[in-house]
C-alpha positions as CSV (number, residue, x, y, z in Angstrom):
1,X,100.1,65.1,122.6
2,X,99.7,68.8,122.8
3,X,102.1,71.4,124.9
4,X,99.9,74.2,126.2
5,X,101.3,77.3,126.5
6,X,99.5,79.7,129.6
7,X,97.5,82.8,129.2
8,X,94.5,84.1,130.3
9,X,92.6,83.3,127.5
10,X,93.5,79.3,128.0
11,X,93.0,79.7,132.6
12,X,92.2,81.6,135.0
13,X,95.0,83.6,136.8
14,X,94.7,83.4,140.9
15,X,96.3,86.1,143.0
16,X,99.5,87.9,141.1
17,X,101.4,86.4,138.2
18,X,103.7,86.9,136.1
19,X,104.5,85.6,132.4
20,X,108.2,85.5,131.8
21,X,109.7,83.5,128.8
22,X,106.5,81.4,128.3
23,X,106.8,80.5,132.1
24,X,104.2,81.6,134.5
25,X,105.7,82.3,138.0
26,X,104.0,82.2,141.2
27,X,105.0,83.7,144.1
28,X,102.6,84.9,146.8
29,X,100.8,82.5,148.7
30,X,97.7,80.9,146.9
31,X,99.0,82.3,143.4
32,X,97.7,79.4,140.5
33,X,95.4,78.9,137.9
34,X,92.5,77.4,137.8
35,X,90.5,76.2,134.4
36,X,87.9,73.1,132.9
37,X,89.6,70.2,131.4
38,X,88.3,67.4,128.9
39,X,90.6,65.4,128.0
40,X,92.2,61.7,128.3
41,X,95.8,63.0,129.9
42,X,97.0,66.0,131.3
43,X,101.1,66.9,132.6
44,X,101.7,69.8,134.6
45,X,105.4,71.1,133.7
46,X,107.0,73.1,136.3
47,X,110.3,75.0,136.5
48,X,112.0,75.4,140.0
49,X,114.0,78.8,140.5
50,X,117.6,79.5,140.6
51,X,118.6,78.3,144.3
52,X,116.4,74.9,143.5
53,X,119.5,73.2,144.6
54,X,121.0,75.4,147.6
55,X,117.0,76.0,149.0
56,X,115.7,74.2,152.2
57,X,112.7,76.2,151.7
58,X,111.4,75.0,148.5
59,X,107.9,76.2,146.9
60,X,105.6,73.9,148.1
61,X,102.1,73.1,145.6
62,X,99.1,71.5,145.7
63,X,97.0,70.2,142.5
64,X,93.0,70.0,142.8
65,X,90.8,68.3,140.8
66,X,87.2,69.3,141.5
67,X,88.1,70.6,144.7
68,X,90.0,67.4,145.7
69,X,94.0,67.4,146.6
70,X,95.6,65.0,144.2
71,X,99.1,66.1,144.2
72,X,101.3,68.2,147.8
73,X,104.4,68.3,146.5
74,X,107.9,70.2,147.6
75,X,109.5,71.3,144.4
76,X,112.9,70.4,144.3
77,X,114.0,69.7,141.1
78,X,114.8,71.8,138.0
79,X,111.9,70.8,136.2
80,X,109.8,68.5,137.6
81,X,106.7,67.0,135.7
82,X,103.5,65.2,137.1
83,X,100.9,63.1,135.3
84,X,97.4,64.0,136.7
85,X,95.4,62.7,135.0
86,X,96.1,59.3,132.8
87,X,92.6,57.7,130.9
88,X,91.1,55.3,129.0
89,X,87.9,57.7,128.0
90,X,87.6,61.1,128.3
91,X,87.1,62.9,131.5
92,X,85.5,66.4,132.4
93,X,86.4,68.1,135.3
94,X,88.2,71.3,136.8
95,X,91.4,71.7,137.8
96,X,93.4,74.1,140.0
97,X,96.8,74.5,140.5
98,X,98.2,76.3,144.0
99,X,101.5,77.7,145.2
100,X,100.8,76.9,148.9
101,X,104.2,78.4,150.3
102,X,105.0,82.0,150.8
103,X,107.4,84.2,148.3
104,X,110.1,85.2,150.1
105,X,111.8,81.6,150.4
106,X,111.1,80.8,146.6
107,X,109.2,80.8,143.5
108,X,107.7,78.4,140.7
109,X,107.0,78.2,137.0
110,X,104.6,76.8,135.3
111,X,106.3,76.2,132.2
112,X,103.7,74.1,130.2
113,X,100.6,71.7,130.5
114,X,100.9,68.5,128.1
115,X,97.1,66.9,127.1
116,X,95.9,64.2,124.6
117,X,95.4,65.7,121.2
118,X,91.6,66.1,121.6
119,X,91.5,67.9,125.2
120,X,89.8,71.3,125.4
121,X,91.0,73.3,128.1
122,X,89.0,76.8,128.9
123,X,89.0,79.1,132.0
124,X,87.3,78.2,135.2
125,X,84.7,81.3,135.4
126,X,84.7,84.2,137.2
127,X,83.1,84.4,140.7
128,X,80.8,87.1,141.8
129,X,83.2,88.7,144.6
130,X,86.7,89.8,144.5
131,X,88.9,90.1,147.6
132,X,92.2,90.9,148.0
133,X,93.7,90.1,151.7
134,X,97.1,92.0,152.8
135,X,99.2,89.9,155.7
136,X,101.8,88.4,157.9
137,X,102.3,84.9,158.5
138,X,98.8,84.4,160.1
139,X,97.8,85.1,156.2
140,X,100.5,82.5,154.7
141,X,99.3,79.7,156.8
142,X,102.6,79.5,158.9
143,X,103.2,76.4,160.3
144,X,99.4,75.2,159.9
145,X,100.7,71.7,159.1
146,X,103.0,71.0,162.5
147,X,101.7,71.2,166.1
148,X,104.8,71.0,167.4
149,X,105.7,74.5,169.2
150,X,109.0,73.6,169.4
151,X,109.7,73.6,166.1
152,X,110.6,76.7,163.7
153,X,109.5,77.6,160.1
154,X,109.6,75.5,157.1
155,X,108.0,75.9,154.0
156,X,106.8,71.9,153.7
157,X,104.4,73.2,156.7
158,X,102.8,75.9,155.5
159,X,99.3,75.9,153.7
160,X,97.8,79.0,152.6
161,X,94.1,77.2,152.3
162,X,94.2,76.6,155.9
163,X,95.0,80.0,157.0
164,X,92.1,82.2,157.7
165,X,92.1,84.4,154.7
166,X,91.9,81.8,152.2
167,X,89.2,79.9,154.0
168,X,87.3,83.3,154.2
169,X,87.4,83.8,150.5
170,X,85.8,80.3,149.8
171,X,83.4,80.9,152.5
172,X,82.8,83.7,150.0
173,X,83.0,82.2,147.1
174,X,84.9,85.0,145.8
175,X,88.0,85.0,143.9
176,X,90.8,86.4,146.0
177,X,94.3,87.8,145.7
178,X,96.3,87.4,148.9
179,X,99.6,89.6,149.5
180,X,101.5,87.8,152.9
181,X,104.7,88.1,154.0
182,X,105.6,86.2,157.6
183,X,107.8,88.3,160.0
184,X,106.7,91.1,158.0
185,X,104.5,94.6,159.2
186,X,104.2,98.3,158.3
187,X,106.2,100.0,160.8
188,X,108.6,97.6,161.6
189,X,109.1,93.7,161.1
190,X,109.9,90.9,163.4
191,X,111.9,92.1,166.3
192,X,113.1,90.4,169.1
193,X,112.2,91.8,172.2
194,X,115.6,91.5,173.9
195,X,116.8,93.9,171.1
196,X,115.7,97.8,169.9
197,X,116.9,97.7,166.7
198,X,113.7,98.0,164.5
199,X,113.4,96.0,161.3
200,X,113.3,97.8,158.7
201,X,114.3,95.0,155.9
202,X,110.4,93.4,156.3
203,X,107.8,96.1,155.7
204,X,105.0,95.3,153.3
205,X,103.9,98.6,152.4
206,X,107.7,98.7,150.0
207,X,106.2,95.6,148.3
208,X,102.5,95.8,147.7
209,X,103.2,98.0,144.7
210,X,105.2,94.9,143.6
211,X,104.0,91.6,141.5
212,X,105.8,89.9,144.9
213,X,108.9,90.3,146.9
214,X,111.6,87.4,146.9
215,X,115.0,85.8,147.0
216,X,114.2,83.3,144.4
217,X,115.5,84.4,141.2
218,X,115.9,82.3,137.6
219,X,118.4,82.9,135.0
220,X,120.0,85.7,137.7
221,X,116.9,87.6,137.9
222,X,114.4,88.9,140.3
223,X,111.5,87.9,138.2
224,X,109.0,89.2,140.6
225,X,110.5,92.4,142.1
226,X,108.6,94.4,139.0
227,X,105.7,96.5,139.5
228,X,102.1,94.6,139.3
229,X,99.1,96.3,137.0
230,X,96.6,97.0,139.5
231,X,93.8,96.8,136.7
232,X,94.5,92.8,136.2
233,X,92.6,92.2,139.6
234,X,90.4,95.5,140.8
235,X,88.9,94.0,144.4
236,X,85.9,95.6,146.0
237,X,87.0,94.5,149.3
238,X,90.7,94.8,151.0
239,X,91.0,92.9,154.2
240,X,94.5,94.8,155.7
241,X,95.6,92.3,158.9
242,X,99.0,93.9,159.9
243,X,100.4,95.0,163.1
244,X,101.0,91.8,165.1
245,X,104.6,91.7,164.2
246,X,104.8,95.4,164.7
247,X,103.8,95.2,168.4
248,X,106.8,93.2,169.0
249,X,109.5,96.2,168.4
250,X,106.7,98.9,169.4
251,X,105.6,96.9,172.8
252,X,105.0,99.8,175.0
253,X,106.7,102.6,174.2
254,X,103.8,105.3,173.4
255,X,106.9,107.3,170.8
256,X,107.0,103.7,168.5
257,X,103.1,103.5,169.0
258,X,102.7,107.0,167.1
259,X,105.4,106.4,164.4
260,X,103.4,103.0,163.5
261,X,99.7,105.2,163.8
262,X,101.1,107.3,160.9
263,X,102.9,104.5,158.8
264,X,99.3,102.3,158.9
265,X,97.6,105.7,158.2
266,X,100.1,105.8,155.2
267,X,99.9,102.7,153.9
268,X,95.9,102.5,154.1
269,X,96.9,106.2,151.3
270,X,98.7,103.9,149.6
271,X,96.2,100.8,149.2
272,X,93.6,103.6,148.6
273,X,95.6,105.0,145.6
274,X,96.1,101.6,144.2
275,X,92.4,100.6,144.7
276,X,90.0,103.2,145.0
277,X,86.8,101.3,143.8
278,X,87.7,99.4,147.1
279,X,86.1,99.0,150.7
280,X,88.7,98.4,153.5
281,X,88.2,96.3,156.2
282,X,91.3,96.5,159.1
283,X,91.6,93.4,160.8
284,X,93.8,93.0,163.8
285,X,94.2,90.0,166.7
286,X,94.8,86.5,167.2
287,X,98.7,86.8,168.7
288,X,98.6,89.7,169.9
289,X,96.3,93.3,170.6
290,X,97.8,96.0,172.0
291,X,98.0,98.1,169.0
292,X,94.1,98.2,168.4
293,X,94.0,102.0,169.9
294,X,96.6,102.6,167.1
295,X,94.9,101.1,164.3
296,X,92.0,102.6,165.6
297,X,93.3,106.1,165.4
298,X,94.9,105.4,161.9
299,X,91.6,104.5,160.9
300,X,90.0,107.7,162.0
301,X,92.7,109.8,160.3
302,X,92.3,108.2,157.2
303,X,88.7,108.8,157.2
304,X,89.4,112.2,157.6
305,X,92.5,112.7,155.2
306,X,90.8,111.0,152.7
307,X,86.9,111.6,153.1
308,X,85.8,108.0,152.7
309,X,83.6,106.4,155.2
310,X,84.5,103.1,153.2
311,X,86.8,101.9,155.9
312,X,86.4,99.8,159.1
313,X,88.0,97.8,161.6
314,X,87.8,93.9,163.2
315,X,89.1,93.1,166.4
316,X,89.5,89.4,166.6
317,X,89.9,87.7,169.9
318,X,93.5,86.9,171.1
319,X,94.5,82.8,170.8
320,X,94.6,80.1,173.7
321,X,96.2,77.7,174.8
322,X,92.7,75.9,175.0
323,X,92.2,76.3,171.0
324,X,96.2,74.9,170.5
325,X,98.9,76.8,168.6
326,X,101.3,75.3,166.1
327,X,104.7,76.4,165.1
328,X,106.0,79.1,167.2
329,X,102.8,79.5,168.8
330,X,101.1,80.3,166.0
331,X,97.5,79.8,165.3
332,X,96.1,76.2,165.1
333,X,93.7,75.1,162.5
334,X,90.9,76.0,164.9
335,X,91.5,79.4,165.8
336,X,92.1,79.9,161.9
337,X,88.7,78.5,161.6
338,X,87.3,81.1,163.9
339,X,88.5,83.7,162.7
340,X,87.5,83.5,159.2
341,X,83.7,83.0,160.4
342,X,84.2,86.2,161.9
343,X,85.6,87.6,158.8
344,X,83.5,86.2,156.6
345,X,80.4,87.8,159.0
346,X,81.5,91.5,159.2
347,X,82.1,91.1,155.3
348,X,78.9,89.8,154.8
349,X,77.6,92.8,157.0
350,X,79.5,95.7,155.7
351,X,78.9,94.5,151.8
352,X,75.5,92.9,151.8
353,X,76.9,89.9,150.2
């Protein structure tokens, strides 16, 4: 048997990574790797984080092989290994390997690959497109795999490919990069509307410069929390959804309204300066809409501030009860659906793809 050790020469890196120690972490929803595998046997060896142990909210993964889920597993063990693939006679096929779960809660290495002797691994190619898509928890997937309301979050039911963003990037067939943090917006995070304290530990726009925020750590450190090279994924398109958890400390006081206006205005600056090759399409909707006049305005001061006309917005219709919800009323697989057809259209429209 062979170990293989990850680069980019050997696969293909999806969304941010990071190598540390021969370990390649994963943090943001639908981070992996991807590549084309002959071979007889193939291991995936993982490494859990720090709080492995302590952690109800473990890194949950998936493993693909030509585009069928073989492996959903909750890592909760140090170093966990899983046999893939086990043959008599060679086999040719692609595999891809997913962190499903947001960063926050946790992280996961992938410390190794064992194969037969003979197996030849290579990168899966390069797509045509490249998206990056900036979010809350309707990004992450939240909840997509529990229709009970009732119930609260949990990473073991959250699936980044069923939330809109990811689904709009195969609808693509693009390769992607998707930022998402649940709870999180640019003006102020999750608040709850008995309270006007605004958040101000949950703000995207502090992290995006980052490879990905979290708590999970290993050997003591915050592997992540260091600054991501812009020029390892260069996207022509930016799909910005942001805003629904803002609405719920802004509500209707027109003084939080106009704070926010300027904080998206800055944080579209921001994304601009890290990616100016890039188109930016705003999308906003599903839980909630009142800020659309604010995004709106943000949008036209940006334009002006900055001179580009490569900029524009998607309003996307609020949820029902007819279309279901899942955990804490979030969107169900349906509205998800929806929404990335829309997506997916105005993208289509705006790029000529």
């Amino acid at each position: 048997m062979q170990s293989i050790k990850l680069n980019e020469k050997i696969v293909k890196h999806l969304g941010r990574t990071l190598t540390q120690d021969d370990i390649l972490w994963l943090s943001l929803s639908g981070s992996g790797i991807e590549f084309l595998y002959t071979g007889t046997y193939l291991e995936i060896c993982l490494q859990g984080d720090d709080h492995i142990d302590a952690s109800t909210d473990h890194t949950r993964i998936a493993v693909y092989i030509d585009d069928k889920r073989v492996l959903d597993e909750m890592v909760k063990s140090s170093q966990p290994r899983y046999t893939i693939i086990d043959e008599q006679t060679p086999v040719t096929c692609a595999v891809r390997i997913l962190k499903l779960s947001e960063a926050p809660m946790s992280i996961v290495g992938i410390r190794e690959l064992i194969a037969d002797d003979n197996a030849k691994i290579s990168p899966a190619p390069a797509k045509t497109h490249r998206v990056e898509f900036i979010g809350d928890s309707i990004t992450c997937g939240y909840g997509t795999d529990d229709t009970d309301m009732a119930h609260t979050f949990s990473t073991s039911t959250e699936d980044v490919t069923k939330a809109y963003a990811y689904r709009t990037a195969q609808m693509l067939d693009a390769d992607y990069s998707i930022v998402s943090y649940s709870g999180y917006g640019v003006y102020s995070g999750f608040t709850d509307e008995t309270t006007d304290i605004r958040n101000t530990s949950e703000l995207v726009p502090p992290y995006y410069p980052l490879t990905g925020f979290s708590r999970g750590t290993y050997k003591g450190t915050a592997l992540t929390m260091t600054d991501w090279d812009f020029r390892r994924f260069e996207p022509e398109l930016i799909v910005l959804n942001l805003g629904t958890n803002d609405q719920s400390y802004c509500r209707n006081h027109s003084d939080r309204q106009a704070v926010f206006t300027s904080c998206y205005h800055d944080f579209l600056t921001l994304i601009h300066a890290k990616n100016p090759n890039a188109y930016i399409l705003c999308v906003y909707g599903i839980m909630n809409n009142e800020l659309i006049p604010c995004i709106e305005d943000a949008v036209d001061r940006y334009r002006q501030s900055s001179g580009s006309e490569r900029i524009s917005s998607l309003f996307l219709p609020t949820q029902t009860e007819a279309d279901g919800y899942v955990v804490d009323f979030h969107p169900s697989l349906y509205t998800h659906e929806q929404a990335a057809s829309a997506v997916f259209a105005r993208i289509c429209e705006i790029m000529r793809w």
